[in-house]
C-alpha positions as CSV (number, residue, x, y, z in Angstrom):
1,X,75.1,227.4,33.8
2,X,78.1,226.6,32.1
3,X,79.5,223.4,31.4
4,X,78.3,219.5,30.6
5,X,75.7,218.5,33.4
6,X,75.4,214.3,32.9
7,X,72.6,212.4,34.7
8,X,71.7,209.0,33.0
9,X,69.6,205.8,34.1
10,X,68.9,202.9,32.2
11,X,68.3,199.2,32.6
12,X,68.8,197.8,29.5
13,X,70.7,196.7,27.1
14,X,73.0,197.9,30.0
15,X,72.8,199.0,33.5
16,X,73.5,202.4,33.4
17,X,73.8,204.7,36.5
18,X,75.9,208.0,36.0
19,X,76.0,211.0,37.4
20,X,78.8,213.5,36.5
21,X,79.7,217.2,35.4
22,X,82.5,218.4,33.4
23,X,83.3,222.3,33.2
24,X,84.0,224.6,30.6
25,X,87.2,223.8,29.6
26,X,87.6,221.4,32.2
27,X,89.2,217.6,31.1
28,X,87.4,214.9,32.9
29,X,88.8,211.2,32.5
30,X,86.0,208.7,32.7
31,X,88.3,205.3,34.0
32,X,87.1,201.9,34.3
33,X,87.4,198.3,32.9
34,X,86.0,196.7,30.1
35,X,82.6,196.9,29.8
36,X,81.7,199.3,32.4
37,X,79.6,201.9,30.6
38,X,82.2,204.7,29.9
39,X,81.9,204.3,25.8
40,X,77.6,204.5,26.3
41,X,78.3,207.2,28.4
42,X,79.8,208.8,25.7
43,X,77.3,207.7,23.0
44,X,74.3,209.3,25.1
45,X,75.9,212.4,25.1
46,X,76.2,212.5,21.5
47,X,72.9,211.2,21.0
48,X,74.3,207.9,19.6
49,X,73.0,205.8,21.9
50,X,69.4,206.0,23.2
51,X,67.9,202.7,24.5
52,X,63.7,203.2,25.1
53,X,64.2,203.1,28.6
54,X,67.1,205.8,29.1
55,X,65.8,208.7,31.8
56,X,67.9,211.7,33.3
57,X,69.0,215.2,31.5
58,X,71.8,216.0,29.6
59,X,72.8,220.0,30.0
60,X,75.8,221.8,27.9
61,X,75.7,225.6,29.0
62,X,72.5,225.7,29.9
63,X,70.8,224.3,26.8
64,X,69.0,220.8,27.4
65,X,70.4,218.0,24.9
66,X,68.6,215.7,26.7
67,X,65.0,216.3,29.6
68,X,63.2,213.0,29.5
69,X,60.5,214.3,32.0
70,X,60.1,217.6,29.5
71,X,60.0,214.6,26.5
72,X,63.1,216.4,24.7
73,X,65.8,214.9,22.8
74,X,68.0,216.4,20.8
75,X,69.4,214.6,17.1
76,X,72.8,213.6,17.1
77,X,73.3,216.7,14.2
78,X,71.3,219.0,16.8
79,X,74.6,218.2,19.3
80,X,77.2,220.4,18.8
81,X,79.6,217.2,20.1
82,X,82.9,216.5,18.8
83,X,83.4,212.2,19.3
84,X,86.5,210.9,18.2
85,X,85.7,207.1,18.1
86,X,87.2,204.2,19.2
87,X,87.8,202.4,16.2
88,X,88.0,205.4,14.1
89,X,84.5,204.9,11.9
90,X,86.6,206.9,9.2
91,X,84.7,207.1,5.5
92,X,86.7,204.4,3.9
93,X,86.0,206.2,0.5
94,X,86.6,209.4,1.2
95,X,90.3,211.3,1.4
96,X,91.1,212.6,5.2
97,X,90.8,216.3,4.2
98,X,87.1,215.2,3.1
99,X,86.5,213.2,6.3
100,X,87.2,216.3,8.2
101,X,86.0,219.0,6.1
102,X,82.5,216.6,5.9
103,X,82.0,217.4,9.7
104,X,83.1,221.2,9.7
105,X,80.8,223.7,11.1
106,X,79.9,226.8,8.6
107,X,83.0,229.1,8.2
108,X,85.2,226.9,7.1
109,X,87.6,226.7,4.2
110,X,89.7,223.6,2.1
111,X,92.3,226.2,3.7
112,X,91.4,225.7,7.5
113,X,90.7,222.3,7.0
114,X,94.3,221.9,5.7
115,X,95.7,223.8,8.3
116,X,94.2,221.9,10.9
117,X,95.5,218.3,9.2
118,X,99.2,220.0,9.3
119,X,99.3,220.8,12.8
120,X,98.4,216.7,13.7
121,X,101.2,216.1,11.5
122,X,98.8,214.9,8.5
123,X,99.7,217.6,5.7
124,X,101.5,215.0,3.3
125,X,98.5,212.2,3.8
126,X,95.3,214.8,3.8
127,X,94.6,212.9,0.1
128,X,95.3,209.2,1.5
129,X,92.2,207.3,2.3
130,X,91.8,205.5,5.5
131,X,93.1,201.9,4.0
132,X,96.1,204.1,2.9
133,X,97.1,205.0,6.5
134,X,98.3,203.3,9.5
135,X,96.1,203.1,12.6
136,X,97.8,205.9,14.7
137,X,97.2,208.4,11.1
138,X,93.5,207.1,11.0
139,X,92.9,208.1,14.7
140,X,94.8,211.8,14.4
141,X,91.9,212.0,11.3
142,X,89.2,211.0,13.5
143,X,90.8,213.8,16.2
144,X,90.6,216.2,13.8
145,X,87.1,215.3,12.7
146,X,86.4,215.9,16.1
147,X,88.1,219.3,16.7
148,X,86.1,220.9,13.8
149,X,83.0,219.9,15.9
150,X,83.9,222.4,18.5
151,X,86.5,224.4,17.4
152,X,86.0,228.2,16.3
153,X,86.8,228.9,12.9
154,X,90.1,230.6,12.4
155,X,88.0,233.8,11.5
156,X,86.5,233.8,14.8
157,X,89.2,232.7,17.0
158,X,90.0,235.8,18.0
159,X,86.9,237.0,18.6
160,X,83.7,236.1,21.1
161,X,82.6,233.0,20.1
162,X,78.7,233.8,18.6
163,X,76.0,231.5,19.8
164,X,75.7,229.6,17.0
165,X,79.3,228.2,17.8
166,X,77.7,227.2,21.4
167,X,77.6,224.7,23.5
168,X,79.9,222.3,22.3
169,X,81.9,219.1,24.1
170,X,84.5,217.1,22.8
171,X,84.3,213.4,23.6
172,X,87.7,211.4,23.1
173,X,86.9,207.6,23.4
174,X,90.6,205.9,23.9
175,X,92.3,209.1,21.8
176,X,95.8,207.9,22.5
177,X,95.7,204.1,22.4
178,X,97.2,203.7,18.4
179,X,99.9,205.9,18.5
180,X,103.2,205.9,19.1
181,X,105.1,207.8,22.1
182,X,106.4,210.5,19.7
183,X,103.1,211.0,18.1
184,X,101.4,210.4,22.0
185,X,103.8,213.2,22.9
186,X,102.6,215.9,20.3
187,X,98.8,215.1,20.8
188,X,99.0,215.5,24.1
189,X,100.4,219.3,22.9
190,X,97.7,219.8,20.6
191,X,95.3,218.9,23.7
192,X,96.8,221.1,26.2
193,X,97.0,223.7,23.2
194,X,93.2,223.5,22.5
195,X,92.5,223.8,26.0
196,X,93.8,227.4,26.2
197,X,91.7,228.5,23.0
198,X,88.5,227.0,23.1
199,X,87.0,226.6,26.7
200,X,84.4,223.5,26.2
201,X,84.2,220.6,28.1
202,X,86.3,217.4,27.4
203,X,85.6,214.1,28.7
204,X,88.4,211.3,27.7
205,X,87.8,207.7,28.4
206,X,91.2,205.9,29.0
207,X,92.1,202.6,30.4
208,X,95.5,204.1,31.0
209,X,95.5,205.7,34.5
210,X,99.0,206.9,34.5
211,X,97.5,209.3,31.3
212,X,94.3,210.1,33.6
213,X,96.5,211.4,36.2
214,X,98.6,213.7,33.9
215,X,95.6,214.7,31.4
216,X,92.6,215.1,33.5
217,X,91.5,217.7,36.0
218,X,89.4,215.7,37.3
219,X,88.9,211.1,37.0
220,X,85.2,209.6,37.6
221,X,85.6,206.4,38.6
222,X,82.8,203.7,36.5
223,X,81.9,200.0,37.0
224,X,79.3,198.7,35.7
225,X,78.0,201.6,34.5
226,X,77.8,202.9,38.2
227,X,79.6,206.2,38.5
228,X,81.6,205.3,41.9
229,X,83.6,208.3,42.4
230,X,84.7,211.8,41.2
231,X,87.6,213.7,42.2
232,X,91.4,215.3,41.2
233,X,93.5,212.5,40.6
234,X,95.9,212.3,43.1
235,X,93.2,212.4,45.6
236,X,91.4,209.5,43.7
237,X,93.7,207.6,43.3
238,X,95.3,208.0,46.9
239,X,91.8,208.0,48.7
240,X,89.2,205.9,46.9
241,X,86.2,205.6,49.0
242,X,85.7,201.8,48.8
243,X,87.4,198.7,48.3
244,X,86.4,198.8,44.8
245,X,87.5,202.2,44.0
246,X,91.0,200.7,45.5
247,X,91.0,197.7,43.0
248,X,89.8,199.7,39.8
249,X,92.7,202.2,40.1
250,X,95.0,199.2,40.5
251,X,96.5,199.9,44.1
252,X,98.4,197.2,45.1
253,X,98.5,197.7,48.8
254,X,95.1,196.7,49.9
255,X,94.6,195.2,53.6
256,X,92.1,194.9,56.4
257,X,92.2,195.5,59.8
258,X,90.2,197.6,62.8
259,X,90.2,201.3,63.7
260,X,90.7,202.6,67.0
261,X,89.6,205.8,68.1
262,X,93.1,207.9,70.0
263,X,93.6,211.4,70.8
264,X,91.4,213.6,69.6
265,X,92.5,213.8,66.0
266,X,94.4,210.5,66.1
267,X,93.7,206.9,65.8
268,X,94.9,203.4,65.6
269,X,95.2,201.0,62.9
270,X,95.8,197.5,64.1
271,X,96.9,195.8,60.6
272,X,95.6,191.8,61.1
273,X,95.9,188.7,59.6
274,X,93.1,186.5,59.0
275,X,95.1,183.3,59.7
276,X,96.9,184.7,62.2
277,X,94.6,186.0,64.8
278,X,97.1,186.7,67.3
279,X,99.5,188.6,65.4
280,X,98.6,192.3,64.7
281,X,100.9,195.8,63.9
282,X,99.2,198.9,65.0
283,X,99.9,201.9,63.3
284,X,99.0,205.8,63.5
285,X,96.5,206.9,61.2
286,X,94.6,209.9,61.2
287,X,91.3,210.2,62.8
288,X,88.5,211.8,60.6
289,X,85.4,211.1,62.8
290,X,83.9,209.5,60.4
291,X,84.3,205.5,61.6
292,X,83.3,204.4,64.9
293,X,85.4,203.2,67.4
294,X,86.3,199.2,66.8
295,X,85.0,198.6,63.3
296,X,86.7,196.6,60.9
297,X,87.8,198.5,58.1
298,X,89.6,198.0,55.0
299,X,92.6,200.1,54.1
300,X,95.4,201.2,51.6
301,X,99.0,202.6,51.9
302,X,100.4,204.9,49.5
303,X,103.7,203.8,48.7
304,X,104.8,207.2,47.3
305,X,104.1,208.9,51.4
306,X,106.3,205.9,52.3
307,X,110.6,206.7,53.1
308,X,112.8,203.6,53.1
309,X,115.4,203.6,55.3
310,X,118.6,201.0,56.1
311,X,118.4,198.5,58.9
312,X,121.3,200.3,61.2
313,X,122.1,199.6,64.7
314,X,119.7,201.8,66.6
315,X,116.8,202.0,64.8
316,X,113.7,201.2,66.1
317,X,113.0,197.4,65.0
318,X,109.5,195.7,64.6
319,X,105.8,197.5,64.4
320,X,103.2,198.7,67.3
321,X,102.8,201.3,69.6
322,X,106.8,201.4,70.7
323,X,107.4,201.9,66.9
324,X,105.6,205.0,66.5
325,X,107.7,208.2,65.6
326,X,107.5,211.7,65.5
327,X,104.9,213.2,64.6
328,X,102.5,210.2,64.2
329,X,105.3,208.5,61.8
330,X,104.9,204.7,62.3
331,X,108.2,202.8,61.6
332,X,107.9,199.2,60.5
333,X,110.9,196.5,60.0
334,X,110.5,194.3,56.6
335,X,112.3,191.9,55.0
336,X,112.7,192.5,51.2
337,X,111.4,189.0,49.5
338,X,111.9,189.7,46.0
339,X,113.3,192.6,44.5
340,X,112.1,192.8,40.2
341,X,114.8,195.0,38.2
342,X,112.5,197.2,35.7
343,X,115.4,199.4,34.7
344,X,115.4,202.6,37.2
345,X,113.0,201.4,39.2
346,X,112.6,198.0,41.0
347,X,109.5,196.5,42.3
348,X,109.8,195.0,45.6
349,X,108.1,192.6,47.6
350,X,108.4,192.9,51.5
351,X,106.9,191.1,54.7
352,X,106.3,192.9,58.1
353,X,108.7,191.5,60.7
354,X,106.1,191.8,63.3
355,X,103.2,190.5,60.5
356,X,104.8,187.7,58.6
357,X,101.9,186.3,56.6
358,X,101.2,190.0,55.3
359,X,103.7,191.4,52.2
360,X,103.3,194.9,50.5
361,X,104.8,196.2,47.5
362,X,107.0,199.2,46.9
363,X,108.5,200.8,43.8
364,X,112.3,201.4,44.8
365,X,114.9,203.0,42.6
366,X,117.9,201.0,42.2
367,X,119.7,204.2,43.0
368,X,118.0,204.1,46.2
369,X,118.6,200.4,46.9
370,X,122.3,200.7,45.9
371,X,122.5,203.5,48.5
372,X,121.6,201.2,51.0
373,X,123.2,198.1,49.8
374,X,120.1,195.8,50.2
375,X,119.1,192.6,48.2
376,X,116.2,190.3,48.5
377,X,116.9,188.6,51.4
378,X,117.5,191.7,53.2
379,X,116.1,194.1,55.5
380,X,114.8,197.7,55.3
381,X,112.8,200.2,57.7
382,X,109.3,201.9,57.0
383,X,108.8,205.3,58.1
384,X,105.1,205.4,57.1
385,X,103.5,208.7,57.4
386,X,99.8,208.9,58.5
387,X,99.0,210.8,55.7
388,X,100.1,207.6,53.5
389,X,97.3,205.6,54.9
390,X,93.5,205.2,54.4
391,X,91.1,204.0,55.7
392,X,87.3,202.6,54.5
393,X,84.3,201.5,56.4
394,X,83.5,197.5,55.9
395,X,79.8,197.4,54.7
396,X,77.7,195.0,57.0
397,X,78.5,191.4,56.0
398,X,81.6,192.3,53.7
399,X,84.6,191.8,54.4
């Protein structure tokens, strides 16, 4: 079985309840805030961080790092894991070439070592010590520390890895977060780089999700050391299957309303407003069969599935069943109430006509708004694809 197999409980000195794979070559982004697990996660995996009451299995290719019913646990040196640490944990006194070459598998030279530093842009600093180089050289050492973990030696590159090179993961705790964008740019080549030549499993942590979406095959979604989700990115991120998965990968268009079973296929969304009973927007969403008919729901509208048009004579004005276009396309009238310059793009604020207590937030180009010469104070119309919206159950007693 190939591939890092993850399946941890623990109560103490943190809740911890994970369960996640990662594939042979595969990049998985563990996201969440502060304090959620993702770093312990890591830790366990290398065998760093094993509190007395820890139970689960940790697998890599087939080989058992971790059984607690079988009573095995593998060393931290018995794991071939590569762990590029948050806050370095360089050798202060030893040179980078020696902090890399100290965690080098057998097979390699001074030479390869060398080699490795000049490709991370680190050949003229390999004899600096850490208090001799800036925070973003410090973490390219610790990534290079790491890379010798798994990495074959350049004598068996080009050959079938033998078993003693096996099963290895590399584990990249906040890789990115010292460097600058040059340097981000050409680590993020070396990563995509590595990826075609060795294929063992990667799992980055990252509070940044706009790097989760363009590194990782796949995101798993943690709070509180819960693992709340897994999937591709863009499905993630446009589909998370609660309310908190919406707030943790920061989408800003989070609402509540009630479902309403259509068509076959099709359903209604009635948008409401809590103090506001009598004022509601319905709008076409796809029906899944998998909430009844009539239950409160929260929901959330991707802004990128959304086409802003100009408020021209004929249009369709205001929202509910008479707005409803082609193929389910639901067209909504808003007034813009602020519109933020952020050089290309603007980030605009806008309130239903139909729903004025509600406001949603788009980010417009100001090529887009000079096109159709609107202002705050202004009004635009929503073509809202069903595809853009959806939809979550309400657990009993949450709202």
């Amino acid at each position: 079985m190939s591939g890092l197999h993850v399946q941890l409980r623990s109560a103490s000195p943190i809740r911890l309840e994970a369960e996640f794979d990662c594939g042979a070559g595969e990049l998985v982004a563990l996201v969440g805030p502060s304090g959620s697990g993702k770093t312990s996660m890591l830790r366990a995996i290398a065998g760093l961080w094993t509190p007395s009451d820890l139970q689960g299995h940790i697998r890599v290719a087939g080989q058992a790092w971790l059984d607690t019913k079988a009573g095995l646990q593998l060393s931290p040196q018995q794991r071939r894991a590569g762990l590029v640490f948050q806050q370095y944990a360089l050798f202060p006194h030893m040179t980078a070439h020696a902090n890399v070459a100290l965690a080098a598998g057998p097979g390699w030279t001074a030479a390869d070592v060398q080699a490795l530093l000049s490709r991370l842009g680190l050949d003229a600093l390999s004899q600096r010590r850490p208090a001799q180089l800036s925070g973003g050289q410090q973490q390219r050492v610790a990534l290079a520390r790491a890379l010798v973990r798994v990495m074959p030696t350049p004598q068996t590159a080009s050959v079938a890895a033998e078993p003693e090179h096996l099963p290895g993961v590399l584990l990249l705790d906040e890789p990115f977060s010292a460097v600058d964008a040059p340097t981000r740019q050409a680590l993020y080549r070396e990563l995509a780089a590595l990826r075609q030549k060795v294929s063992v499993p990667m799992v980055l942590v990252t509070h940044d999700l706009a790097e989760a979406r363009r590194l990782a095959d796949r995101v798993v979604i943690v709070d509180a050391g819960q693992t709340l989700q897994t999937g591709e990115p863009a499905r993630v991120f446009a589909s998370p299957r609660n309310a908190r998965v919406a707030e943790l990968v920061g989408i800003q268009n989070h609402f509540e309303g009630r479902f309403f079973k259509d068509q076959p296929g099709w359903g209604r969304l009635r948008w409401t407003d809590g103090a506001q009973p009598e004022k509601s927007i319905d709008l076409t969403v796809i029906d899944k069969s998998k909430i009844d008919d009539g239950k409160p729901v929260t929901w959330v509208l991707n802004g990128e599935q959304v086409d802003v048009l100009g408020d021209v004579p004929g249009d369709v004005p205001g929202g509910g069943e008479a707005a409803n276009a082609v193929a389910g396309q639901t067209r909504l009238r808003c007034q813009l109430l602020e519109v933020l310059s952020l050089g290309e793009i603007s980030l605009c604020t806008l309130s239903p006509q139909d729903l004025p207590g509600q406001t949603l937030t788009l980010n417009l180009t100001t090529r887009l708004l000079g096109r159709l010469q609107v202002a705050a104070g202004g009004w635009v119309q929503l073509l809202i694809a069903p595809e853009a919206l959806h939809i979550m159950p309400v657990r009993e007693g949450v709202i």
